[in-house]
PyMOL commands that place a pseudoatom at each C-alpha (Angstrom):
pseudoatom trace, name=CA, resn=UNK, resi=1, chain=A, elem=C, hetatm=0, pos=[8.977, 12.187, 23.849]
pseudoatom trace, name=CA, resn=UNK, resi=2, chain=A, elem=C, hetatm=0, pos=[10.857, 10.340, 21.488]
pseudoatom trace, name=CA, resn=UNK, resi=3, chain=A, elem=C, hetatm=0, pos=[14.608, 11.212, 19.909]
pseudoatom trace, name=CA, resn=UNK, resi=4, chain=A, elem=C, hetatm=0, pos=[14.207, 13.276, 17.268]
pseudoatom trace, name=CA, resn=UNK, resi=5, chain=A, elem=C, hetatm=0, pos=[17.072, 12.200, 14.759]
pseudoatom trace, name=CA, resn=UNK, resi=6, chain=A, elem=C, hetatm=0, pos=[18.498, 14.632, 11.765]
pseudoatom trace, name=CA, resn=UNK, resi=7, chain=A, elem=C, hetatm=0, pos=[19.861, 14.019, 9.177]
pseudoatom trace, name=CA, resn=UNK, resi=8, chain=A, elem=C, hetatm=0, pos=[21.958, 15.624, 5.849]
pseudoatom trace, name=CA, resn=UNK, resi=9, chain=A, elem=C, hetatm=0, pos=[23.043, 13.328, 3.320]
pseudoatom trace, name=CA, resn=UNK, resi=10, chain=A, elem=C, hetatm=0, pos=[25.317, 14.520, 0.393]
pseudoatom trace, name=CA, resn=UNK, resi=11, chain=A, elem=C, hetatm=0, pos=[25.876, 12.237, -2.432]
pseudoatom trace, name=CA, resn=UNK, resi=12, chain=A, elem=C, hetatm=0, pos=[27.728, 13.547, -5.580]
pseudoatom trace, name=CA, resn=UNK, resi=13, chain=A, elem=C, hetatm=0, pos=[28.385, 12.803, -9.057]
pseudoatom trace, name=CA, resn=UNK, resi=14, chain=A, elem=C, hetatm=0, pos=[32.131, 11.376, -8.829]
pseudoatom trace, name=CA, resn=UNK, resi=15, chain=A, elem=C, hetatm=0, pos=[30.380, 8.798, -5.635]
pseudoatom trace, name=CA, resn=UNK, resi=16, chain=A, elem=C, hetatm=0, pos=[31.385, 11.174, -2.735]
pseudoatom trace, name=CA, resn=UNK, resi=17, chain=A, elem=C, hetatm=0, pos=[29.034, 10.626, 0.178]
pseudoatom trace, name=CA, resn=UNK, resi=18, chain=A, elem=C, hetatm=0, pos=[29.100, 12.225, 3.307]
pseudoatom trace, name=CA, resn=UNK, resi=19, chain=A, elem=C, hetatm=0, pos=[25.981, 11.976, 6.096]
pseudoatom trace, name=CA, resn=UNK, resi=20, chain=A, elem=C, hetatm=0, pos=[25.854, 14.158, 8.510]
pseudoatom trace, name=CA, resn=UNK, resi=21, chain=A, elem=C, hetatm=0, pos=[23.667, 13.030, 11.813]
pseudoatom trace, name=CA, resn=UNK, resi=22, chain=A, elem=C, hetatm=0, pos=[22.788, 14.748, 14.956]
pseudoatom trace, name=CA, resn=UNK, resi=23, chain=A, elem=C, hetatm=0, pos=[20.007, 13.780, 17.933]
pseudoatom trace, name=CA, resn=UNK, resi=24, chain=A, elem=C, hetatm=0, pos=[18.290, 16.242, 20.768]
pseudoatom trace, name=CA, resn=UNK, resi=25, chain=A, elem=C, hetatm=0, pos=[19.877, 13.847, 23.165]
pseudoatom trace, name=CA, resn=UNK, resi=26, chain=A, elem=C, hetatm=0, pos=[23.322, 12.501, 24.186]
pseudoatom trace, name=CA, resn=UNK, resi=27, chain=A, elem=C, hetatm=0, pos=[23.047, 9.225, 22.003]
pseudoatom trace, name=CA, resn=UNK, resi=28, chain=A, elem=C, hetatm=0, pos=[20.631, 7.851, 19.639]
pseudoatom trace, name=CA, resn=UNK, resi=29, chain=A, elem=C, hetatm=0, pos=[19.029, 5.533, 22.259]
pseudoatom trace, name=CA, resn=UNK, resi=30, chain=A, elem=C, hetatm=0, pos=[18.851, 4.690, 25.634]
pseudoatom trace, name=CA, resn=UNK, resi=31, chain=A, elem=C, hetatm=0, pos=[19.445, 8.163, 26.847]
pseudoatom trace, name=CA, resn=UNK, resi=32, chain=A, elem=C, hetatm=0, pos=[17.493, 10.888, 28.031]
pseudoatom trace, name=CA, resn=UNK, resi=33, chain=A, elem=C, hetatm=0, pos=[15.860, 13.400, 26.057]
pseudoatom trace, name=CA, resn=UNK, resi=34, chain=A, elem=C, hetatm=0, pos=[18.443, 17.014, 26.828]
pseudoatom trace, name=CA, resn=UNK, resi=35, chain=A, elem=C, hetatm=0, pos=[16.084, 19.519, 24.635]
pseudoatom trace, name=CA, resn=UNK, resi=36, chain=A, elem=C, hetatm=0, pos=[13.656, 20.028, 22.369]
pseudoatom trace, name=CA, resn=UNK, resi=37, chain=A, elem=C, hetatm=0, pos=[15.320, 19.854, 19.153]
pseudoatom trace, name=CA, resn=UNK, resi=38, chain=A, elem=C, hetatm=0, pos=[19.011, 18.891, 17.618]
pseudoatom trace, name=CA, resn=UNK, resi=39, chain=A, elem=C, hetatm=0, pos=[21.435, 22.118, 18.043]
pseudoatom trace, name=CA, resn=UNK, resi=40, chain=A, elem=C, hetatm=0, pos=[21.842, 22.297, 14.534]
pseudoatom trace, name=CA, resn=UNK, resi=41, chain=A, elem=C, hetatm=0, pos=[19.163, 24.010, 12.265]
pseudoatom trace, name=CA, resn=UNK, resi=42, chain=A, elem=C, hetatm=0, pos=[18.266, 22.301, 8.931]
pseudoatom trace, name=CA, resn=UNK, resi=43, chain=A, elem=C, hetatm=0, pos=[20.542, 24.815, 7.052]
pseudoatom trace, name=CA, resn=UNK, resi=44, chain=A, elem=C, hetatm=0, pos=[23.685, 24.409, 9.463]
pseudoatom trace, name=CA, resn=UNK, resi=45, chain=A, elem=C, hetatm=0, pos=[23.871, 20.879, 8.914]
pseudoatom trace, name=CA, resn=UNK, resi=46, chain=A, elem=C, hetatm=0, pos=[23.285, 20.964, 4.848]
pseudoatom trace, name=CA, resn=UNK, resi=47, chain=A, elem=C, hetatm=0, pos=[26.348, 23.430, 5.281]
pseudoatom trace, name=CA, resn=UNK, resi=48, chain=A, elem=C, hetatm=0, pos=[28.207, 21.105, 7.184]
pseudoatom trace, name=CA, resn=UNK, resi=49, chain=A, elem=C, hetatm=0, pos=[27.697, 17.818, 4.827]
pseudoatom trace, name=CA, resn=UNK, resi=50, chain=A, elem=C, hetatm=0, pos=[28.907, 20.091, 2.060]
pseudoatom trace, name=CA, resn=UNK, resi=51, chain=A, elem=C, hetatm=0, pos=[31.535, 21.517, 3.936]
pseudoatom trace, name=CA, resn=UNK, resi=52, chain=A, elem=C, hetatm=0, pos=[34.759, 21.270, 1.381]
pseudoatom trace, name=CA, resn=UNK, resi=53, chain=A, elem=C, hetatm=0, pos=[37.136, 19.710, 4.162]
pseudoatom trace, name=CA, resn=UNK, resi=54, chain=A, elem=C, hetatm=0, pos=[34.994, 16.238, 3.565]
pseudoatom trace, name=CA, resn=UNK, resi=55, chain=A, elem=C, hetatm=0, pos=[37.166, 16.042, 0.403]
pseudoatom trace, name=CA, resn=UNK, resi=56, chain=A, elem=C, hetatm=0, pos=[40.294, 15.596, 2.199]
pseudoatom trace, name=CA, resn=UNK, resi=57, chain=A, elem=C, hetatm=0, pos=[39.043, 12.396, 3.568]
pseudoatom trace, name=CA, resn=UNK, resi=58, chain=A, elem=C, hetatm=0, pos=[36.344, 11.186, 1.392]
pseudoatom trace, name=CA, resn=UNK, resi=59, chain=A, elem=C, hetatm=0, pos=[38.142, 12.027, -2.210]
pseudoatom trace, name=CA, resn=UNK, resi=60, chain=A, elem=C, hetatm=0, pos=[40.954, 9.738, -2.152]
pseudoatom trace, name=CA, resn=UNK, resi=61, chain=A, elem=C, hetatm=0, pos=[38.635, 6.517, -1.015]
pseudoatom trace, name=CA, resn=UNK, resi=62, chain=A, elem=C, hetatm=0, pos=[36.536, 7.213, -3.954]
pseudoatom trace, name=CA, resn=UNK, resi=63, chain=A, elem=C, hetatm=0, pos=[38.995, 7.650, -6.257]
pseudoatom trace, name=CA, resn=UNK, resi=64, chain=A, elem=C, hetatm=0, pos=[40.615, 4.704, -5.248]
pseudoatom trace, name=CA, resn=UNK, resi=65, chain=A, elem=C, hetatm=0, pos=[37.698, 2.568, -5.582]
pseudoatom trace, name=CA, resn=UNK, resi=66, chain=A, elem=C, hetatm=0, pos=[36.551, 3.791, -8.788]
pseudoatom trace, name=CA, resn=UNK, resi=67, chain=A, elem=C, hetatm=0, pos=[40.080, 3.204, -10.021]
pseudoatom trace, name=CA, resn=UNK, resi=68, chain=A, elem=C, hetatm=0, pos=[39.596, -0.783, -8.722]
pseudoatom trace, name=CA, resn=UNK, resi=69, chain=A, elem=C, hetatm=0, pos=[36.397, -1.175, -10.366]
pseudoatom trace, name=CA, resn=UNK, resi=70, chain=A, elem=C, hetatm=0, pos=[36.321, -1.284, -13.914]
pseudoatom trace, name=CA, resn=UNK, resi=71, chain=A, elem=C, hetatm=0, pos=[32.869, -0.016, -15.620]
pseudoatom trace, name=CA, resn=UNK, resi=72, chain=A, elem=C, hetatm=0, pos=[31.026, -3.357, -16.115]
pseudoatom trace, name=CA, resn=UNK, resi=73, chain=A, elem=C, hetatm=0, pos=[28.994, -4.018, -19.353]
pseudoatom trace, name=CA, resn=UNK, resi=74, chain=A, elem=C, hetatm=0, pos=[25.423, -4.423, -19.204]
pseudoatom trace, name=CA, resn=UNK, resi=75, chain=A, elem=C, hetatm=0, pos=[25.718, -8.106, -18.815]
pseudoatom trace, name=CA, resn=UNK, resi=76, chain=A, elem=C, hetatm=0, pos=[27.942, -7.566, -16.171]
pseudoatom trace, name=CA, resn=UNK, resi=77, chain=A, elem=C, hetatm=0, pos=[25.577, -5.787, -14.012]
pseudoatom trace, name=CA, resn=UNK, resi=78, chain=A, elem=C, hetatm=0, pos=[26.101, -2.643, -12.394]
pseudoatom trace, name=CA, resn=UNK, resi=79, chain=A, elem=C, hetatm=0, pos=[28.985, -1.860, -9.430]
pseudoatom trace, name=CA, resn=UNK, resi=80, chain=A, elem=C, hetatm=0, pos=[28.123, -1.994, -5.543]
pseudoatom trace, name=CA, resn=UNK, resi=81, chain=A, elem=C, hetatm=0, pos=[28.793, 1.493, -5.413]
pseudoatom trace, name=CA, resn=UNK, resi=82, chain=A, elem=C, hetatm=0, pos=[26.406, 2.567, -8.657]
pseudoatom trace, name=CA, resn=UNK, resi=83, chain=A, elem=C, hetatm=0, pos=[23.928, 0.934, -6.656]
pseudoatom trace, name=CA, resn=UNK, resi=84, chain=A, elem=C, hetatm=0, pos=[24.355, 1.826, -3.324]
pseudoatom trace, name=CA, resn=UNK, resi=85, chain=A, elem=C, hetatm=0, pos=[24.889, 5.467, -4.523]
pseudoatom trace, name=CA, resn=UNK, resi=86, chain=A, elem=C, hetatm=0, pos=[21.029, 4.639, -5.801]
pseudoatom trace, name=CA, resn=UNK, resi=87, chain=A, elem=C, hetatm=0, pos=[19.303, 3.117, -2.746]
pseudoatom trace, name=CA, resn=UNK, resi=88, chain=A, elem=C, hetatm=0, pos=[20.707, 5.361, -0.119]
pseudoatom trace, name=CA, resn=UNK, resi=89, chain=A, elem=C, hetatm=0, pos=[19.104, 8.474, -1.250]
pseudoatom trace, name=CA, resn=UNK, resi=90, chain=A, elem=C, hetatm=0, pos=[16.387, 6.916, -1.708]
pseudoatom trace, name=CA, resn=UNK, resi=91, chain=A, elem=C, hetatm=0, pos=[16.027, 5.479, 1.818]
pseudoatom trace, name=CA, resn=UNK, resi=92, chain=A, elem=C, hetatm=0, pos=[12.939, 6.635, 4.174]
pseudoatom trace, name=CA, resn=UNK, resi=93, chain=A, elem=C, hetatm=0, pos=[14.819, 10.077, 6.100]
pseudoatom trace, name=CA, resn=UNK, resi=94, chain=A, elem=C, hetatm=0, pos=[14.023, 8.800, 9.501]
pseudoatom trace, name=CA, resn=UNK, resi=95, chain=A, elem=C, hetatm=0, pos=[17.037, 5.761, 9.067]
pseudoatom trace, name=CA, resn=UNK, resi=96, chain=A, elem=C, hetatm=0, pos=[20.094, 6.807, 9.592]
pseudoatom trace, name=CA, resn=UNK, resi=97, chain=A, elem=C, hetatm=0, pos=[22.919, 4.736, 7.729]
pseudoatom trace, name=CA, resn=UNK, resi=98, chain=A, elem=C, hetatm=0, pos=[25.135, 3.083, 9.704]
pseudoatom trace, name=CA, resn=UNK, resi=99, chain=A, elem=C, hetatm=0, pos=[27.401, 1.109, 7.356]
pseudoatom trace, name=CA, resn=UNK, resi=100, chain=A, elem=C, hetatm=0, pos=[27.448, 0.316, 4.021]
pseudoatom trace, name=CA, resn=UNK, resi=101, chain=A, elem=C, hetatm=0, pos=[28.425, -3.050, 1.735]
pseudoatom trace, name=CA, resn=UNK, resi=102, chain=A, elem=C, hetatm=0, pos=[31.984, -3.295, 0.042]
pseudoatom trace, name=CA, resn=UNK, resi=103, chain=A, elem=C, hetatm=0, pos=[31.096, -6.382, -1.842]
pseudoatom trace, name=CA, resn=UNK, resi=104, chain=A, elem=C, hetatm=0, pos=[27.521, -6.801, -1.880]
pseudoatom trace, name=CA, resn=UNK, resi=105, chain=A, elem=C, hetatm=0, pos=[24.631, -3.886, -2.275]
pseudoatom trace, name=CA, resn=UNK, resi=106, chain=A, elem=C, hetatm=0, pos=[23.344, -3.222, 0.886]
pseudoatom trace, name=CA, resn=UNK, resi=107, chain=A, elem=C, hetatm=0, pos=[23.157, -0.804, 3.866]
pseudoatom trace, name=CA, resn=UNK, resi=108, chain=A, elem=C, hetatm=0, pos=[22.496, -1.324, 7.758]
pseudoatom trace, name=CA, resn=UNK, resi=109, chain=A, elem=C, hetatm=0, pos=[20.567, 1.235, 8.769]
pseudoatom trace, name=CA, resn=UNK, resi=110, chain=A, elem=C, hetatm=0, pos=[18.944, 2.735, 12.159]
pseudoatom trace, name=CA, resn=UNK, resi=111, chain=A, elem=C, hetatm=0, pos=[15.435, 4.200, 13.191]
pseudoatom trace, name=CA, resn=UNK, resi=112, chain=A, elem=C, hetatm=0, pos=[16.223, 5.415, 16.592]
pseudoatom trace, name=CA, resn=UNK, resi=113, chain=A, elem=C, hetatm=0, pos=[15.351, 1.887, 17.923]
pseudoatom trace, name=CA, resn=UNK, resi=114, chain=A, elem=C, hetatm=0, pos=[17.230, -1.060, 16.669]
pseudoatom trace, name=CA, resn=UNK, resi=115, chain=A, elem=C, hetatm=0, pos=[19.487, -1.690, 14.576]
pseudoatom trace, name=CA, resn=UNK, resi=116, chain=A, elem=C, hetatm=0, pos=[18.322, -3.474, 10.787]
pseudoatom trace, name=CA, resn=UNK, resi=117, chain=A, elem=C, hetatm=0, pos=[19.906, -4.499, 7.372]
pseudoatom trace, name=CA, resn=UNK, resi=118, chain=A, elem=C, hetatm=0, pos=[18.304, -3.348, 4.195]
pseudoatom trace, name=CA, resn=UNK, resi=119, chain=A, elem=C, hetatm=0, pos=[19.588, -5.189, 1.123]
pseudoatom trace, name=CA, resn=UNK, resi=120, chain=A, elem=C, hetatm=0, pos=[18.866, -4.167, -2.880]
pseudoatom trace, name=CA, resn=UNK, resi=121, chain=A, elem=C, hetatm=0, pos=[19.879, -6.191, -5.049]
pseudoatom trace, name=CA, resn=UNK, resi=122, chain=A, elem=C, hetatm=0, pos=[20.035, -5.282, -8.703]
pseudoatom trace, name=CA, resn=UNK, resi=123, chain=A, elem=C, hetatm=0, pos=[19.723, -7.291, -11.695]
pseudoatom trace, name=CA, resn=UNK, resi=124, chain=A, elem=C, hetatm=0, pos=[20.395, -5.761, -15.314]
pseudoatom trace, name=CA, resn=UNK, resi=125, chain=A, elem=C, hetatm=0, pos=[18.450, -7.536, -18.201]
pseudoatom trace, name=CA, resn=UNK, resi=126, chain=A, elem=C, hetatm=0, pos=[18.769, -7.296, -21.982]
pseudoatom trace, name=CA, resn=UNK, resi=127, chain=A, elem=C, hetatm=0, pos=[15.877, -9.572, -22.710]
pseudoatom trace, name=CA, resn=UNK, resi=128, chain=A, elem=C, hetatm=0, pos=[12.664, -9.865, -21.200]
pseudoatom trace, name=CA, resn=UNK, resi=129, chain=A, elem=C, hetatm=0, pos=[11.964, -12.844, -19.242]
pseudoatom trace, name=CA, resn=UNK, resi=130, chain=A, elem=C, hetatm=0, pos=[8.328, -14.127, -19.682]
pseudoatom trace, name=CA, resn=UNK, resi=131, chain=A, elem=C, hetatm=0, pos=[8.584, -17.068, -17.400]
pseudoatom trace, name=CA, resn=UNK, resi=132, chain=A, elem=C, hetatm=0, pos=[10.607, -15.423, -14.524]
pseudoatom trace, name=CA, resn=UNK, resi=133, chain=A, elem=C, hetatm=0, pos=[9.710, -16.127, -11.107]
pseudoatom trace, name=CA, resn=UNK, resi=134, chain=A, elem=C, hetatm=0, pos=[10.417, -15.154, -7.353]
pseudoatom trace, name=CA, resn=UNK, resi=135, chain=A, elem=C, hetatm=0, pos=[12.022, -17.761, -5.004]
pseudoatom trace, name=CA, resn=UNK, resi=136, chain=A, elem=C, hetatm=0, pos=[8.970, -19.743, -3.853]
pseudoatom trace, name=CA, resn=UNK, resi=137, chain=A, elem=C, hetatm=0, pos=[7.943, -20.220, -7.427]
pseudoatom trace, name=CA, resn=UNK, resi=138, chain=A, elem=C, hetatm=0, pos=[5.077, -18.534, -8.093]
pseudoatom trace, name=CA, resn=UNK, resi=139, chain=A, elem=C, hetatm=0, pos=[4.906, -16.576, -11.024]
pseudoatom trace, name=CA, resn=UNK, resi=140, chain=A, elem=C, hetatm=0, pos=[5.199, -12.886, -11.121]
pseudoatom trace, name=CA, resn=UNK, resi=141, chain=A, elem=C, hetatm=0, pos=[2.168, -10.949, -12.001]
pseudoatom trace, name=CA, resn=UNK, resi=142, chain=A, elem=C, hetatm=0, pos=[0.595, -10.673, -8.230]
pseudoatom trace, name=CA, resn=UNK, resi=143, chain=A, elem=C, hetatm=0, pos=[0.130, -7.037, -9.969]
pseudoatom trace, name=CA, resn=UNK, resi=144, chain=A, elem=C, hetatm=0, pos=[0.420, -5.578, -13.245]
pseudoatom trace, name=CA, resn=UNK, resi=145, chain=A, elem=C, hetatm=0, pos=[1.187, -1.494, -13.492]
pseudoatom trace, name=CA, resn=UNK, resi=146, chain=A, elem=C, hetatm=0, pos=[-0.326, 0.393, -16.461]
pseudoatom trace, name=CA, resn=UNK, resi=147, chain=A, elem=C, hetatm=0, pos=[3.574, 0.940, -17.604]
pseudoatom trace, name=CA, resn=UNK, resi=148, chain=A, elem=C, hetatm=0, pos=[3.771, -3.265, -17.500]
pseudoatom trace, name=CA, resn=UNK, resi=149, chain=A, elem=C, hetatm=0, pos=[6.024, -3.175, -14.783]
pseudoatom trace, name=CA, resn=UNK, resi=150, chain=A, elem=C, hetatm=0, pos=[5.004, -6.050, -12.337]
pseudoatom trace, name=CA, resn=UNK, resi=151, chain=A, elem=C, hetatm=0, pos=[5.534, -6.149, -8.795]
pseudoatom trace, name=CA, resn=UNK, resi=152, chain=A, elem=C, hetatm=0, pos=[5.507, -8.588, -6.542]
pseudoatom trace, name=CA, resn=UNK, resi=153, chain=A, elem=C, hetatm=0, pos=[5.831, -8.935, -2.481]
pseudoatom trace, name=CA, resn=UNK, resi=154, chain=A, elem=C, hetatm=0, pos=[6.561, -11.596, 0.142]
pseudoatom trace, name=CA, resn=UNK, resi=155, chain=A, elem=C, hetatm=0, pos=[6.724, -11.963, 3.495]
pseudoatom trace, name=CA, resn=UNK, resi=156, chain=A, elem=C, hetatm=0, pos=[8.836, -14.690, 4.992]
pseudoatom trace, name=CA, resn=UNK, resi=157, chain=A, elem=C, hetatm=0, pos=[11.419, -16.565, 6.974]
pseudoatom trace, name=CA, resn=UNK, resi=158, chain=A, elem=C, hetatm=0, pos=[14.983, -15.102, 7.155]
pseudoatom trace, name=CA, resn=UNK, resi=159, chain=A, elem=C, hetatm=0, pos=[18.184, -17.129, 7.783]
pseudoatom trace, name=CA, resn=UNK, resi=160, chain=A, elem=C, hetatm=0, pos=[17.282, -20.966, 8.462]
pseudoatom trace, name=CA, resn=UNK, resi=161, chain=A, elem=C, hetatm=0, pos=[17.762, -21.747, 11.726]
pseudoatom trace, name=CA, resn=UNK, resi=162, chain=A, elem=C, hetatm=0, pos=[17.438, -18.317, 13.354]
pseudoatom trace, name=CA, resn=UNK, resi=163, chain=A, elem=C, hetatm=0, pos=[14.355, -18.333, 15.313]
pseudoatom trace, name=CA, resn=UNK, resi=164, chain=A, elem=C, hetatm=0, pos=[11.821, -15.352, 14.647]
pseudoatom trace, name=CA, resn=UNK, resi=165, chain=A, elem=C, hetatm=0, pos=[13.933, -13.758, 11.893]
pseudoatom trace, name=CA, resn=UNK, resi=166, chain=A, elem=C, hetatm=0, pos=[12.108, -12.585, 9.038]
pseudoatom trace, name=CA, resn=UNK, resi=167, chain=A, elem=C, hetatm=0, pos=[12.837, -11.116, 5.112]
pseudoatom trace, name=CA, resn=UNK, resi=168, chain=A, elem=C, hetatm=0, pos=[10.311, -8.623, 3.555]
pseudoatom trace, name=CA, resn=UNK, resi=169, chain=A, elem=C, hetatm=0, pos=[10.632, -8.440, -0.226]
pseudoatom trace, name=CA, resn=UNK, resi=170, chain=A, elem=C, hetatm=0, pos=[9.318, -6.438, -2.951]
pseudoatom trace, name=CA, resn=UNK, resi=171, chain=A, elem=C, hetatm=0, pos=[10.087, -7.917, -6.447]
pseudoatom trace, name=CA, resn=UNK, resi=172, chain=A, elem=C, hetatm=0, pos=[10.269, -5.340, -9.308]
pseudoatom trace, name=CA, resn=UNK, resi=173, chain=A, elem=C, hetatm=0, pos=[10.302, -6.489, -13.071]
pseudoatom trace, name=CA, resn=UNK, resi=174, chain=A, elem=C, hetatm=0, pos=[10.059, -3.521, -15.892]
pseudoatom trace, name=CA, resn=UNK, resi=175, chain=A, elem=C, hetatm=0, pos=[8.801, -4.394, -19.018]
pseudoatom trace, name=CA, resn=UNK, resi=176, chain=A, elem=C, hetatm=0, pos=[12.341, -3.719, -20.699]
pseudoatom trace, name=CA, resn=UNK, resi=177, chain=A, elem=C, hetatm=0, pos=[13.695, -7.028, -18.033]
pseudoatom trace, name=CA, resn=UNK, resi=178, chain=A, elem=C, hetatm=0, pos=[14.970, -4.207, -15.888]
pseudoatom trace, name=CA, resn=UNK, resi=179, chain=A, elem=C, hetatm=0, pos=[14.924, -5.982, -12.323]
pseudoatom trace, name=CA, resn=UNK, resi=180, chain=A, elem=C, hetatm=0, pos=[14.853, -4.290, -8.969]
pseudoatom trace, name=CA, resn=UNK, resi=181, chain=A, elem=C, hetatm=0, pos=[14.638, -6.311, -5.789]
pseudoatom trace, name=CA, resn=UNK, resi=182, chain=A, elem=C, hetatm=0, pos=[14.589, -4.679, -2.021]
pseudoatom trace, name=CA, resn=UNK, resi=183, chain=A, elem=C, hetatm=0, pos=[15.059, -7.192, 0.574]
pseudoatom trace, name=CA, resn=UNK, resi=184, chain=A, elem=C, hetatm=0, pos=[14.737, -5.896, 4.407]
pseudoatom trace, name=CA, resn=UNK, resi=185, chain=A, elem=C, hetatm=0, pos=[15.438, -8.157, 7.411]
pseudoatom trace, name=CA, resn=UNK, resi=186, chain=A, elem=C, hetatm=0, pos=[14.818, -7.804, 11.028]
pseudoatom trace, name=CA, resn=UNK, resi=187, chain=A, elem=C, hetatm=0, pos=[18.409, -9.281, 12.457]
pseudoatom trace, name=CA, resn=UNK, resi=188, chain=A, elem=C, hetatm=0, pos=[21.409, -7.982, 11.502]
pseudoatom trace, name=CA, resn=UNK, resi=189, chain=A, elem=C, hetatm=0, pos=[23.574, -10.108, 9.476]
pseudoatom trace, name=CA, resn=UNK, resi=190, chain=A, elem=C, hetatm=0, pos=[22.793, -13.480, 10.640]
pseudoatom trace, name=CA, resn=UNK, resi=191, chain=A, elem=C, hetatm=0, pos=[22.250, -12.489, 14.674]
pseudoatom trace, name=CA, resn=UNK, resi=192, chain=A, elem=C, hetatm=0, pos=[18.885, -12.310, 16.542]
pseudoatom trace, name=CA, resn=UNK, resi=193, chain=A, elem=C, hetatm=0, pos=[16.363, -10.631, 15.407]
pseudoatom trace, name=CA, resn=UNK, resi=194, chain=A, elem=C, hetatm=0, pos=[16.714, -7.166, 17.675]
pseudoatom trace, name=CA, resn=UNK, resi=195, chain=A, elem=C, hetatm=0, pos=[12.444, -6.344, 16.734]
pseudoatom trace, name=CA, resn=UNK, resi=196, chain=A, elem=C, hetatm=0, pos=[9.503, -8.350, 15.303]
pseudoatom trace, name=CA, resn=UNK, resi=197, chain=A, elem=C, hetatm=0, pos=[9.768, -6.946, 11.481]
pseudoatom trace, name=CA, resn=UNK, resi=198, chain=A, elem=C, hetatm=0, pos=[12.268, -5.016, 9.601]
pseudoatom trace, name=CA, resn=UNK, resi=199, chain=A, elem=C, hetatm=0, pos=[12.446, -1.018, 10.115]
pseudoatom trace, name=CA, resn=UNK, resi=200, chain=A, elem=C, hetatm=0, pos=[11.161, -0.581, 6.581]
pseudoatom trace, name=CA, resn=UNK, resi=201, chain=A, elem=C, hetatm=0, pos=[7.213, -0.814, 5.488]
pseudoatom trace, name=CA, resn=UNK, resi=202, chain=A, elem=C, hetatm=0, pos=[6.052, -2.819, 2.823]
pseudoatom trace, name=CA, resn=UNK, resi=203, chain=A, elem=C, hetatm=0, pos=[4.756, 0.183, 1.126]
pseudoatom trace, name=CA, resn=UNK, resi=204, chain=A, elem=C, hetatm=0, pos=[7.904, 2.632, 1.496]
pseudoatom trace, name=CA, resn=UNK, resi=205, chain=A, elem=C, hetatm=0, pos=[10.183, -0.744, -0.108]
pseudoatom trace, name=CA, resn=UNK, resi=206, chain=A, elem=C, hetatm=0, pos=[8.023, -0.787, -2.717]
pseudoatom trace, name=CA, resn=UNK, resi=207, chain=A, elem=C, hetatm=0, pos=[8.598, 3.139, -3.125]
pseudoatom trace, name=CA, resn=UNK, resi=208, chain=A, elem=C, hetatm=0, pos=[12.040, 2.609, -3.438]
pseudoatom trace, name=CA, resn=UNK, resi=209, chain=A, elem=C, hetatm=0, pos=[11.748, -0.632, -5.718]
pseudoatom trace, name=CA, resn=UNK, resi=210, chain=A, elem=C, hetatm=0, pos=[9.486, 1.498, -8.467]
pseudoatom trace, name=CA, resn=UNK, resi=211, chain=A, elem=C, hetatm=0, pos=[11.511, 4.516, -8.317]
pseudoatom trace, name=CA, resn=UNK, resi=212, chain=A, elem=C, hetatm=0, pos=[13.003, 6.099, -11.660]
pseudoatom trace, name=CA, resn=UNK, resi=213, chain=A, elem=C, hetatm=0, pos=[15.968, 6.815, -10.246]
pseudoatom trace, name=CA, resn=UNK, resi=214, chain=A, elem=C, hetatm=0, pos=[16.872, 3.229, -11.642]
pseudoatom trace, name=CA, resn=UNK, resi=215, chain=A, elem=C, hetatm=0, pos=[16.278, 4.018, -14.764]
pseudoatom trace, name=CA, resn=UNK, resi=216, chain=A, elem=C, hetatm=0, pos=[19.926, 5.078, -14.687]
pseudoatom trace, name=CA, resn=UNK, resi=217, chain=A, elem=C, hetatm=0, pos=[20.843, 1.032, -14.940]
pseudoatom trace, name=CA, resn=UNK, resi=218, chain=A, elem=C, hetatm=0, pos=[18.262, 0.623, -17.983]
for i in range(1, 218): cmd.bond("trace and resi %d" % i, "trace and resi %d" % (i + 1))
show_as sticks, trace
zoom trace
């Protein structure tokens, strides 16, 4: 039997998040399986996650972090936090998040087997851009939505000179020049890989890249 993993996440409007995480064994790996299912029911830990104590500790990081960010213009792009507070709810529910990116969009993340990055990066256009193209040159276009929206995906090498490591990427470009990009590699940071490909499908990156919850950066 394998660990069963729960999870709550709580994500508000002011950038308050709070994930709450619990396992029907003593750790998330490597130990044995003590019962059927998590002690907590799917209500009890929604309760807990929105528990008002969280504000004592969460409220004054936030605050303190909008306060250091000013709102950027549209050129400018859009914060870390605006888009982490995007991707993360958005993630598949079986990864649990294990840390998140001060300076750079992305999220390391756990399936109950390894560990893995999953990076998003996030590029806010005022023009549409005919000619753009992904990083091996080839044009965009692999496939056209009815919306004009074209996505396209590659599979390759991750950081040079780490043996077996690998990048997944799904490459997202609306027909306004709104860009999405979700990047998922199998090491974490630039260690060995821990598992052959990233924890992430091809198909549930592209779910996140073509959701309309980006919209919001439109």
């Amino acid at each position: 039997m394998d660990t069963k993993v729960w999870r709550a996440d709580l994500l508000t409007a002011s950038g308050r998040y709070i994930s709450v995480t619990e396992w029907n064994s003593a750790a998330d790996s490597g130990a044995p399986i003590s019962r059927d299912e998590p002690p907590l029911s799917g209500a009890q830990l929604k309760k807990l996650a929105m528990a008002e104590v969280w504000r004592q500790v969460v409220d004054p990081y936030v605050k303190a972090r909008w306060a250091a960010t000013p709102t950027p213009s549209q050129e400018e792009g859009p914060t870390v936090a605006a888009v982490l507070g995007t991707l993360v709810p958005l993630l598949p529910k079986n990864l649990q998040v294990l840390d998140q990116g001060q300076n750079h969009p992305y999220v390391r993340v756990h399936d109950g087997r390894t560990d893995n990055v999953a990076q998003i990066d996030t590029v806010v256009r005022a023009d549409i851009q005919h000619d753009t193209s992904d990083a091996t040159g080839e044009p965009y276009g692999a496939e056209t939505l009815p919306d004009g929206t074209t996505v396209a995906t590659r599979r390759g090498p991750g950081d040079k000179g780490v043996a077996d490591s690998v990048m997944w990427t799904v490459d997202t470009v609306r027909a306004d020049g709104l860009r999405v990009v979700i990047s998922a590699y199998n090491p974490v940071g630039h260690g060995t890989p821990t598992r052959p490909t990233p924890a992430l499908t091809m198909e549930q990156m592209r779910e996140i890249a073509l959701s309309p919850k980006w919209d919001r950066f439109r």
